[in-house]
C-alpha positions as MATLAB code, in Angstrom:
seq = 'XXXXXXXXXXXXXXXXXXXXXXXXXXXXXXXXXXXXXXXXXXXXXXXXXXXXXXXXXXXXXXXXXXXXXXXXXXXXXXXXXXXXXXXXXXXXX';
ca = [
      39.114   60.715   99.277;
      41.888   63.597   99.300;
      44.393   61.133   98.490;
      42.283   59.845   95.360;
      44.333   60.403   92.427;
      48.095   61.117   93.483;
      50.774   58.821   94.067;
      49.954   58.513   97.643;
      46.306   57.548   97.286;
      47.227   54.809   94.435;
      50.523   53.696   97.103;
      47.466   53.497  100.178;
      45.258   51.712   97.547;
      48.035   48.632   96.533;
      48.695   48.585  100.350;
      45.547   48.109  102.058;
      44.487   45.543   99.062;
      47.590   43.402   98.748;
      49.642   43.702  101.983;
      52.924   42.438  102.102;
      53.256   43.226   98.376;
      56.621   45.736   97.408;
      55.240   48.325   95.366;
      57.190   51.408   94.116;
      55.568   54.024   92.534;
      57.211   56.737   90.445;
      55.209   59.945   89.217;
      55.938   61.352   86.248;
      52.814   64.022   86.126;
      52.395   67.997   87.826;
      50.830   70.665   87.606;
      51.022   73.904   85.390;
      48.978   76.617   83.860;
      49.541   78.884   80.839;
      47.569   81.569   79.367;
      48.362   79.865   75.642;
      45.864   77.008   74.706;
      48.234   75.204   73.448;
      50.368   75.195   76.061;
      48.994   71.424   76.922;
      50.019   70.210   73.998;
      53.922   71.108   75.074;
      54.099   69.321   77.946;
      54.792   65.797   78.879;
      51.118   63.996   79.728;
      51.237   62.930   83.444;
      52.217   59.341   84.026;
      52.640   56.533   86.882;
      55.003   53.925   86.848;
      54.524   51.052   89.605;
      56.895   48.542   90.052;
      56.567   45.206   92.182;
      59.631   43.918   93.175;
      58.387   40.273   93.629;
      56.864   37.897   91.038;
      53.188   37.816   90.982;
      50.208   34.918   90.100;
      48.072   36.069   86.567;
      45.467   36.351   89.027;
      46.440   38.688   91.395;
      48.625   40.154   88.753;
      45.098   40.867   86.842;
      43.413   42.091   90.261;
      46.679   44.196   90.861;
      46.111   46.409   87.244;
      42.631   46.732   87.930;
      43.048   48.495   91.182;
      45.829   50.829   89.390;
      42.781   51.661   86.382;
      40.409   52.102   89.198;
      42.780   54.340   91.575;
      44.281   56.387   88.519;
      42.485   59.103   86.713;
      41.376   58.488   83.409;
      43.537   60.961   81.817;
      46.731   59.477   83.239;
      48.610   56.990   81.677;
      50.383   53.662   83.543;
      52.977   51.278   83.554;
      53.307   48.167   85.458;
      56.258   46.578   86.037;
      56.739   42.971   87.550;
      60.000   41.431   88.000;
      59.764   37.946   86.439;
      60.155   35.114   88.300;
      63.042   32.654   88.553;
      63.483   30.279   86.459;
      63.617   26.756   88.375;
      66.733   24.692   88.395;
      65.856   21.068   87.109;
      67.105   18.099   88.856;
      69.645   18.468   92.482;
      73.052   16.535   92.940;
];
């Protein structure tokens, strides 16, 4: 439960639930405190980016984004990226 939350909790998460599956994840998000109130409002809002380096099915593509909404905070925003698969040759020689 430590882990819940950071990059290495939602990197555990995409392991243990789709093995074998390259994931990257990038954080864009920290930490910081200000005595202005509006100091919030300067700042960059914390963000993940995951990338999968191998195409994906819709459905586990679908089951892969709802782990990442589940594992995330609420607050944080997300971006997955899924490199596209190959288009198939037609006919052989």
């Amino acid at each position: 439960m430590r882990l819940r939350g950071t990059k290495a909790g939602l990197a555990l998460a995409l392991e243990l639930a789709f093995p074998g599956v390259p994931f990257r994840i990038e954080d864009a998000g920290g930490v910081s405190w200000s005595l202005d109130p509006d100091a919030a409002w300067k700042e960059a809002p914390a963000a993940f980016v995951i990338y999968c380096d191998m195409p994906l099915p819709e459905n586990k593509l679908a089951a892969v984004a709802r782990l990442i909404d589940q594992a995330k905070p609420a607050h944080v925003a997300h971006r997955l990226r899924v490199r596209a698969a190959e288009p198939q040759q037609e006919g052989g020689a």
